[in-house]
C-alpha positions in Angstrom: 0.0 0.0 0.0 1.5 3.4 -1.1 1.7 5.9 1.9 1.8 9.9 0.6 4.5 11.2 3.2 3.6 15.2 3.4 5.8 17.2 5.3 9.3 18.4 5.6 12.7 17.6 3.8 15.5 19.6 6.4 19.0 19.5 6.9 20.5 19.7 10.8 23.6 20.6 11.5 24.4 20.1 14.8 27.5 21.7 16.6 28.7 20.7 20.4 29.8 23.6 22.4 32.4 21.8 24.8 31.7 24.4 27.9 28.7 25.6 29.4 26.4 28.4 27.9 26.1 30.0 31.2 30.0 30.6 31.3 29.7 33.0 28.8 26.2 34.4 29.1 25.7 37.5 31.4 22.7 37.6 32.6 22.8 41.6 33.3 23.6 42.3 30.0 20.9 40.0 28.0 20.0 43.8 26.5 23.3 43.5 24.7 23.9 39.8 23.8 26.6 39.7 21.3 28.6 36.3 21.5 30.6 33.7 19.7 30.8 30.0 20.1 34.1 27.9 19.2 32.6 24.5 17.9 35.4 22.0 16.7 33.0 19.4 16.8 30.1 19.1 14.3 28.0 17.1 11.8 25.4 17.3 9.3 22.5 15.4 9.1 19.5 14.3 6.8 16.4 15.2 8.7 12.6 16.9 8.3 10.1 14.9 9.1 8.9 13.4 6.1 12.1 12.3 5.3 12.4 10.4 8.8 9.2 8.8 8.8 9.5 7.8 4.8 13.3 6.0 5.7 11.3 4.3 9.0 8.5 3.1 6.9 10.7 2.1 4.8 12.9 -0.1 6.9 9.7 -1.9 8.2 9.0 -2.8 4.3 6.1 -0.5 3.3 5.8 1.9 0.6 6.3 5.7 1.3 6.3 8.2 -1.1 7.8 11.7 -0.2 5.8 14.6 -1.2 7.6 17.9 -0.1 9.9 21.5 -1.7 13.1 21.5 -1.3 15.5 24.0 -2.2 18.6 24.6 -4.9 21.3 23.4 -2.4 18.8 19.3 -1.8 21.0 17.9 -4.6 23.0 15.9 -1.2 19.5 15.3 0.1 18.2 13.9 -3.4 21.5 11.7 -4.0 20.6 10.3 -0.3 16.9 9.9 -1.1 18.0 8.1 -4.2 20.3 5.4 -2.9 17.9 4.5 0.0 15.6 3.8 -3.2 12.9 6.2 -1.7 10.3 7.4 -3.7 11.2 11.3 -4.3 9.0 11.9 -7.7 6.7 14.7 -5.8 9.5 16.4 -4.1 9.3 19.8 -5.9 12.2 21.8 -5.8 12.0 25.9 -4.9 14.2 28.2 -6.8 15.8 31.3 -4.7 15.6 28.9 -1.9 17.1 26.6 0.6 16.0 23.5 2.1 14.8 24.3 5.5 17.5 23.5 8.1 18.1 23.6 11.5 21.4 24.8 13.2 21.6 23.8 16.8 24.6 24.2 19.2 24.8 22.1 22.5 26.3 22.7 25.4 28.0 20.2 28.2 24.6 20.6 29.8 22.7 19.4 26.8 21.3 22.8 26.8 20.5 23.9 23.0 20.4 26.8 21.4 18.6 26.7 17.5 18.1 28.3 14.5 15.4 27.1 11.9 15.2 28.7 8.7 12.5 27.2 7.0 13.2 27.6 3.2 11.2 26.6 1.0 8.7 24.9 3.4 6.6 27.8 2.6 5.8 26.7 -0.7 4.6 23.5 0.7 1.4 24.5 -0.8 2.7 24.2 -4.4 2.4 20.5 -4.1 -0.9 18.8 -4.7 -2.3 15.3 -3.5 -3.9 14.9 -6.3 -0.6 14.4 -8.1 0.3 11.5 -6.5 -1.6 8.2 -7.9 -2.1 4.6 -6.3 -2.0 6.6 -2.9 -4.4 4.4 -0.1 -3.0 6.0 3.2 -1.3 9.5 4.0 0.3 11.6 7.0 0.3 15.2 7.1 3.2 16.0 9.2 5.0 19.5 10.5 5.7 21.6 6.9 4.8 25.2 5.4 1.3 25.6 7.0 -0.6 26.6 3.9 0.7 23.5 2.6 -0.6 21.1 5.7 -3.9 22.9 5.7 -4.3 22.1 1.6 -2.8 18.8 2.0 -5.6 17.7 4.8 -8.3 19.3 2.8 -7.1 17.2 -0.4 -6.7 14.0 1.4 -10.1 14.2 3.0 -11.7 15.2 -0.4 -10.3 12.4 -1.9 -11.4 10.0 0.8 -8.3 9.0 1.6 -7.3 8.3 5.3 -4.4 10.5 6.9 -2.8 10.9 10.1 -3.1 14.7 11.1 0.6 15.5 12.7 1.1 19.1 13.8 4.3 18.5 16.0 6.6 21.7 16.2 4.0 23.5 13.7 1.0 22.9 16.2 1.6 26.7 17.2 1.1 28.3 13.7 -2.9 27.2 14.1 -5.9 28.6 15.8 -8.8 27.3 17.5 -10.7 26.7 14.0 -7.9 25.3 11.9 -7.2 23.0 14.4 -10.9 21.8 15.0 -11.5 21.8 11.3 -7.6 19.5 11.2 -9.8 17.1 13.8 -12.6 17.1 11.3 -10.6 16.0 8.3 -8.5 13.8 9.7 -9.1 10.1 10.6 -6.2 9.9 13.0 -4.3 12.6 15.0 -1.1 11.6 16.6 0.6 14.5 19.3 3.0 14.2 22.0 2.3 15.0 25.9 3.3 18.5 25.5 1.3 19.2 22.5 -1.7 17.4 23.7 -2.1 19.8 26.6 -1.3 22.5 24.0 -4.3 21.0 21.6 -6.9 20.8 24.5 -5.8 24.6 25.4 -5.9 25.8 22.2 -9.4 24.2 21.2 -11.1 24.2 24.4 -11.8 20.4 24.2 -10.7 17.5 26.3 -9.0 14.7 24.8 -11.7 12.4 25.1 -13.9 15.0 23.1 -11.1 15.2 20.2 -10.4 11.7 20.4 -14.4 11.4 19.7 -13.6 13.3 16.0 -10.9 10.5 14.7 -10.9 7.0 14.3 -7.8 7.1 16.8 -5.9 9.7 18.8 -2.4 9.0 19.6 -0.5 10.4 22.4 2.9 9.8 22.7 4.6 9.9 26.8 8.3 9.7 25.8 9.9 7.2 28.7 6.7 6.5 29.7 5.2 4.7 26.1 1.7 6.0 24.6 -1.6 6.1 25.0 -4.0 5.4 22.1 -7.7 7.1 22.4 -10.0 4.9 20.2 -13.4 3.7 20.7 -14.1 5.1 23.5 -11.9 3.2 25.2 -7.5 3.9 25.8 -5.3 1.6 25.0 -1.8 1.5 27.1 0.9 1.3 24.9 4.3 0.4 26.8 7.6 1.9 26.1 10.2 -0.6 24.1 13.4 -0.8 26.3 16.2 1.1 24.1 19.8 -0.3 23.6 20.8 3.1 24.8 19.7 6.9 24.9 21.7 8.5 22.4 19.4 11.2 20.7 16.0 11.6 20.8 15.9 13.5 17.4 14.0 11.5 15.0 12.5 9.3 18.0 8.6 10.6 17.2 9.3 10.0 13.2 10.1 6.8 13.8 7.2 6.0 15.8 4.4 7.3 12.9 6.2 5.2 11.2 5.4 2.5 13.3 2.0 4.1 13.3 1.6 4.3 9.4 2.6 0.5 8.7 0.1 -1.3 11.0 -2.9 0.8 10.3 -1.2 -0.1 6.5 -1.5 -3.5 7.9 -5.1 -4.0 9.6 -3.6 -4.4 12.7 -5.0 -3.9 16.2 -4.2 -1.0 17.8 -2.2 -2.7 20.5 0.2 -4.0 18.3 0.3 -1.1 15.9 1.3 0.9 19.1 3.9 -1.4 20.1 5.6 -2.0 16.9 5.6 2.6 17.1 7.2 2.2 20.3 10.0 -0.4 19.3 10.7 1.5 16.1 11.2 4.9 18.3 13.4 2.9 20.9 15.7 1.5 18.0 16.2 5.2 16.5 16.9 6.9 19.8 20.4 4.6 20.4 21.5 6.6 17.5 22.7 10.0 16.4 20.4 11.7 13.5 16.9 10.8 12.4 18.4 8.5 9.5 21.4 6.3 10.8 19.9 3.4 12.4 20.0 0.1 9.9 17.7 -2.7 11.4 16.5 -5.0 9.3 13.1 -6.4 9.2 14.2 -10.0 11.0 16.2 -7.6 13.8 12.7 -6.0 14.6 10.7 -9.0 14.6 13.2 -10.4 16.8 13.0 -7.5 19.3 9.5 -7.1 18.9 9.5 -10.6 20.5 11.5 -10.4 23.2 9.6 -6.6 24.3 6.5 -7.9 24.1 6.5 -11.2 24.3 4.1 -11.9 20.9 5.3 -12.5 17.1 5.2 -9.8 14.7 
């Protein structure tokens, strides 16, 4: 089953400050910040979020197809989409633009400091669903926000099933786009923070918003998920991780998860477990993209987490 992947193509290049912010930060003179970092130490990664959830789908054998603008400087990007063999025919590039990328620099604290520059994630928009043919199943995710509102409007009119995925963009909407996002949609997936942010913003609880989808999905970090369906919520556990290396990518990896049972038919109690393995296999590596199981490694370790056979 093809799977239209909406959202964002980024770069992140990340940088490690080895001292402490608040060395070098006076707090009485905030008025006239004006100060340098030495970073020896940094890398570049492939990010955005629908190129982490298409490379997660992907690994767990399904069928994503990238829809998303780019900008002139995505010809590393493309090459990397490409070998992976991922499906980049609706990823439009932007001329007079860059790919949106994040710069973040970390301190010996793990205290960040970032700069998103968005690029040409404002001309999400450009890019229509209807474009993309032999599409069963799609996921709006975080991207230009005239795009994510078109994109949920086109899925819906085509009576095709989404995911509705604000993450980090949840902020650009009001009360209205947000309700009408919960009207569209047949599944909303949102972590603990931005669940109390939805309920705020909309005035509804989240039994009341869960009522509007087939499914609401919220995920707790450490603590796993819990899935809102029915009537009823299902308690999803948390997959032990090898190690807790970076949580960048972590949530992708999960819709992922999220995307290939619901693909699949399943029950929501697996779908939500295999989410929670996939996020607990990304997050013992660096970048949203470097992690390499292969489908036997995950049955394997779905086994042993839960006890019960992919």
């Amino acid at each position: 089953m093809t799977t239209l992947i909406c959202g964002s193509l980024a770069y992140d290049t990340i940088m490690v400050f080895s001292d402490r912010f608040k060395n070098h930060i006076l707090p009485d003179q905030i008025h006239i910040l004006n100060v340098a970092f030495l970073v020896p130490d940094m890398r570049r990664e492939f990010g955005g979020c629908a190129g982490n959830i298409a490379y997660n789908l992907k690994l767990l054998g399904g069928d994503p197809l990238i829809m998303a603008t780019v900008g002139e400087d995505s010809a590393p990007y493309q090459h990397r989409l490409k070998q992976l063999d991922l499906n980049a025919r609706h990823v439009k590039e932007v001329t007079n633009s860059f790919t949106a990328q994040a710069f973040i620099t970390t301190d010996l604290d793990d205290n960040q400091i970032t700069a998103f520059h968005p690029g040409a994630m404002a001309y999400a928009h450009q890019n229509k669903v209807g474009d993309a043919t032999g599409v069963r199943l799609g996921i709006v995710a975080p991207d230009g926000r005239d795009g994510m509102l078109q994109h949920a409007r086109e899925f819906h009119a085509a009576k095709i099933p989404f995911i509705f995925d604000p993450g980090q963009g949840l902020p650009m909407f009001d009360k209205d786009d947000l309700l009408n996002f919960m009207q569209l949609a047949d599944y909303c997936t949102v972590n603990d923070y931005e669940a109390k942010l939805l309920t705020e913003r909309t005035g509804c609880t989240l039994a009341q918003l869960a009522s509007q989808v087939k499914a609401l999905i919220v995920t707790l970090g450490g603590d796993g998920s819990q899935i809102y369906t029915g009537g009823r919520c299902v308690d999803i556990p948390a997959a032990k991780p090898d190690a807790v290396v970076d949580p960048t990518g972590c949530g992708d990896a999960y819709r992922a998860g999220l995307l290939f049972g619901i693909a699949k038919g399943w029950p929501w109690e697996k779908t939500g477990r295999l989410a929670s393995l996939m996020g607990a296999i990304k997050i013992a590596h660096r970048g949203g993209q470097n992690h390499k199981p292969t489908w036997d490694n995950i049955a394997t370790r779905y086994q042993a987490a839960f006890a019960e056979s992919l």
